[in-house]
FIGUVEX-761114 format. One line per 10 residues: number of its first residue (from 1); for each residue x, y, z of C-alpha. Coordinates in nm, 2 decimals. Example, Ala and Ser with C-alpha at 12.3 -4.5 7.8 and 13.67 -1.06 7.14 Angstrom:
! residues 2
1> 1.23,-0.45,0.78 ~ 1.37,-0.11,0.71
This chain:
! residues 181
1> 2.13,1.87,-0.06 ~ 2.06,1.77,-0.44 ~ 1.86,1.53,-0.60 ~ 1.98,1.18,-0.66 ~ 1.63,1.08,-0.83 ~ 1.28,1.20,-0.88 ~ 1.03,0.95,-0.89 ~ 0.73,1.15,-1.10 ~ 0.41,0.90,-0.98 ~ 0.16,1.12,-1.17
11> 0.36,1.20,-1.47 ~ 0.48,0.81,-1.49 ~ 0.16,0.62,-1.41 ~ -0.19,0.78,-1.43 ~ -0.45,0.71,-1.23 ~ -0.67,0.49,-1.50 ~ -0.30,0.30,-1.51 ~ -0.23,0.28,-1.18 ~ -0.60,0.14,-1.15 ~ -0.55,-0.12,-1.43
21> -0.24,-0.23,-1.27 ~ -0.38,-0.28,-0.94 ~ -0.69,-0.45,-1.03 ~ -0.48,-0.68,-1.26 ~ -0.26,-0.76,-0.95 ~ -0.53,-0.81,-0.75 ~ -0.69,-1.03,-1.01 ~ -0.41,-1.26,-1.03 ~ -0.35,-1.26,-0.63 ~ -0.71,-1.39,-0.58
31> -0.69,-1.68,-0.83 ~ -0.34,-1.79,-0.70 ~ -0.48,-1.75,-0.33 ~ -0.83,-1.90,-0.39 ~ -0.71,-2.18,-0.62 ~ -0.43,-2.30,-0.31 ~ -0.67,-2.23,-0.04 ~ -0.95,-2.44,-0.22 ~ -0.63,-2.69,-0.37 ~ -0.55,-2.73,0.03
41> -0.83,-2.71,0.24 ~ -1.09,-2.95,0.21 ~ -1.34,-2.71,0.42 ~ -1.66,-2.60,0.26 ~ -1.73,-2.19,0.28 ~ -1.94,-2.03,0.47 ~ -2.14,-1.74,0.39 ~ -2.23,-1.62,0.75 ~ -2.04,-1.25,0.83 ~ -2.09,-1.13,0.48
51> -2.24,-0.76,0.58 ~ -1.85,-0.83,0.82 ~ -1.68,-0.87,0.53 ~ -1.81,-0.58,0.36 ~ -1.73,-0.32,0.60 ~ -1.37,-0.48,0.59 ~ -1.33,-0.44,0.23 ~ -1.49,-0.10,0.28 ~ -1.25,0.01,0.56 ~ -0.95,-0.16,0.43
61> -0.84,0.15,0.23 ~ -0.88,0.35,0.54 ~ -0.67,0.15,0.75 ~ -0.38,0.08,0.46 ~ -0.33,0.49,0.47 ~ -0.34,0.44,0.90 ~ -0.07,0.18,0.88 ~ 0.14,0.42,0.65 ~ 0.12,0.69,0.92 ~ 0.19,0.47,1.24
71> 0.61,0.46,1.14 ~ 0.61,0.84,1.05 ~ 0.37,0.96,1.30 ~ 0.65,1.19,1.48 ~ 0.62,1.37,1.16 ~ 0.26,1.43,1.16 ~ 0.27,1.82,1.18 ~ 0.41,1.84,0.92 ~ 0.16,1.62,0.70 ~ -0.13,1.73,0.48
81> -0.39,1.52,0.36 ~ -0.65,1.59,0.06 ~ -0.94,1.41,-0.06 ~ -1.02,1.32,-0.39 ~ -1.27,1.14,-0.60 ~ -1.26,0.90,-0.92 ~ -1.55,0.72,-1.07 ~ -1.79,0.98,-0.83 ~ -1.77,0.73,-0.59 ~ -1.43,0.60,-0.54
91> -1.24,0.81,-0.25 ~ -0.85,0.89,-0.24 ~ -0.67,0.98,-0.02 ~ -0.35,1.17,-0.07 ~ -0.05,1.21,0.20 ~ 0.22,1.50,0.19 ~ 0.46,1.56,0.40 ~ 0.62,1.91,0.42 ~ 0.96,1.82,0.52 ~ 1.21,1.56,0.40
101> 1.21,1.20,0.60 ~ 1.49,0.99,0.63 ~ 1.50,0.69,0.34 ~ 1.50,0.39,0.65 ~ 1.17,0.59,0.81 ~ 1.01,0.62,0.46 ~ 1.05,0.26,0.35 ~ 0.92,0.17,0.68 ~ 0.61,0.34,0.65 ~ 0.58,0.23,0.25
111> 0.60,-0.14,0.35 ~ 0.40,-0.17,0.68 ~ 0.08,-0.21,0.58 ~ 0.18,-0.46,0.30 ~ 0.36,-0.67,0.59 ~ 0.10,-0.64,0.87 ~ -0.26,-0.66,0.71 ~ -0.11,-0.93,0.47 ~ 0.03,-1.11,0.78 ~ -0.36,-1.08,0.94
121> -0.52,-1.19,0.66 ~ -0.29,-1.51,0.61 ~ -0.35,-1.63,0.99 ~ -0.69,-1.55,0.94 ~ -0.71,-1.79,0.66 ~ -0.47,-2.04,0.88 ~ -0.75,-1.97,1.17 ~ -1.07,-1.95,1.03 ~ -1.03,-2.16,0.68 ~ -1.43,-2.20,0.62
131> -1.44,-1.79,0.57 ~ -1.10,-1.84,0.34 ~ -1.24,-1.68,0.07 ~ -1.32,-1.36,0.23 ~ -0.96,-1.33,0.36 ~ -0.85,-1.43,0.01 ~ -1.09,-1.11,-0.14 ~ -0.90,-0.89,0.12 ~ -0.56,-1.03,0.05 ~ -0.62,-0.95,-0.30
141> -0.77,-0.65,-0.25 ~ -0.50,-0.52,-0.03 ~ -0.20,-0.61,-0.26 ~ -0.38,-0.44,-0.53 ~ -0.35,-0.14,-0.35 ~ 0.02,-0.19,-0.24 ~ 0.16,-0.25,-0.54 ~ 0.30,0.11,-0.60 ~ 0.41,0.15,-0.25 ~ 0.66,-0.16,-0.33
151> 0.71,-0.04,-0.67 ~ 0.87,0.31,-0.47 ~ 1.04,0.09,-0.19 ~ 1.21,-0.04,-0.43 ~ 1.37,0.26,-0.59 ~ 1.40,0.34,-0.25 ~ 1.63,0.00,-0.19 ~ 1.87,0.16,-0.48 ~ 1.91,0.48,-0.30 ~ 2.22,0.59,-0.11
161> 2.22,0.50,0.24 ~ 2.16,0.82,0.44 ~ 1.93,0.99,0.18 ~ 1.61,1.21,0.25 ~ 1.27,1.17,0.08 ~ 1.09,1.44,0.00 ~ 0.75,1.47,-0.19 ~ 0.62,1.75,-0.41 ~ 0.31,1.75,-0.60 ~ 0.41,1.53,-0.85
171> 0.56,1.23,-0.64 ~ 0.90,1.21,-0.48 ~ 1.23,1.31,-0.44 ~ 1.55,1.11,-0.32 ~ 1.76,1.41,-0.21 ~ 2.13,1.32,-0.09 ~ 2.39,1.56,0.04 ~ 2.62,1.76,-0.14 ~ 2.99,1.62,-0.14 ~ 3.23,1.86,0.05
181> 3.56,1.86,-0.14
């Protein structure tokens, strides 16, 4: 095995980056979302649910990292999770696995979340329009934090076919098999 590519997350984006890009995307998600819904729907907001809405947004990090696991999850002795903080308040959480994961598994769990909670927060909207603009918070909120994980998918889509991803400290590593000649 050798490595086709090395995708350095730390080295390449820093976390105050990372942040900036996030909350930019999750900026411009929200006033596209909130400008249609309100553009569409004719239905005044409510306010009721908002301590409901809170713990969402509070648990919706939480859950993003759960929805990475559920397509990997026969790999889960093999995974190691640390805990960080930024801002003294603001928790990460950090994945590694210890072995290599085929590229169709890994791209799976890195898109997931993105498709599923975005998919719920949509019909939610589509159900329940007077709460829209929570769901629109959430939806904006939640892309903010998947923007990296489509950033990698996509390096991931250039990839050979039957590669291996493997992470280190310092992000990942598209490994691919050496060429008998």
């Amino acid at each position: 095995m050798h490595c086709w590519k090395a995708y350095h997350v730390n080295r390449k984006h820093l976390f105050f980056r990372r942040f900036f890009i996030s909350f930019l995307v999750s900026l411009f998600v929200f006033i596209a979302g909130y400008l249609t819904l309100h553009a569409v729907s004719a239905q005044t907001f409510d306010d009721d649910y908002f301590l409901v809405f809170l713990c969402s947004l509070i648990l919706l990090y939480p859950v993003h990292k759960l929805c990475h696991i559920l397509p990997i999850v026969t790999y889960y002795k093999y995974m190691k999770w640390e805990f960080d903080r930024h801002f003294y308040i603001l928790p990460v959480i950090h994945l590694q696995f210890g072995c290599p994961i085929p590229k169709a598994q890994f791209g799976t769990a890195l898109v997931f979340p993105f498709i599923i909670l975005n998919a719920i927060f949509i019909t939610g909207v589509a159900i329940y329009p007077q709460f829209g603009h929570y769901f629109t918070i959430l939806l904006s909120y939640h892309n903010g934090l998947s923007v990296f994980d489509l950033l990698l998918f996509k390096s991931l889509l250039l990839s050979p076919k039957h590669a291996l991803v493997e992470e280190n400290e310092d992000g990942y590593e598209i490994l691919v098999e050496n060429d008998i000649i």
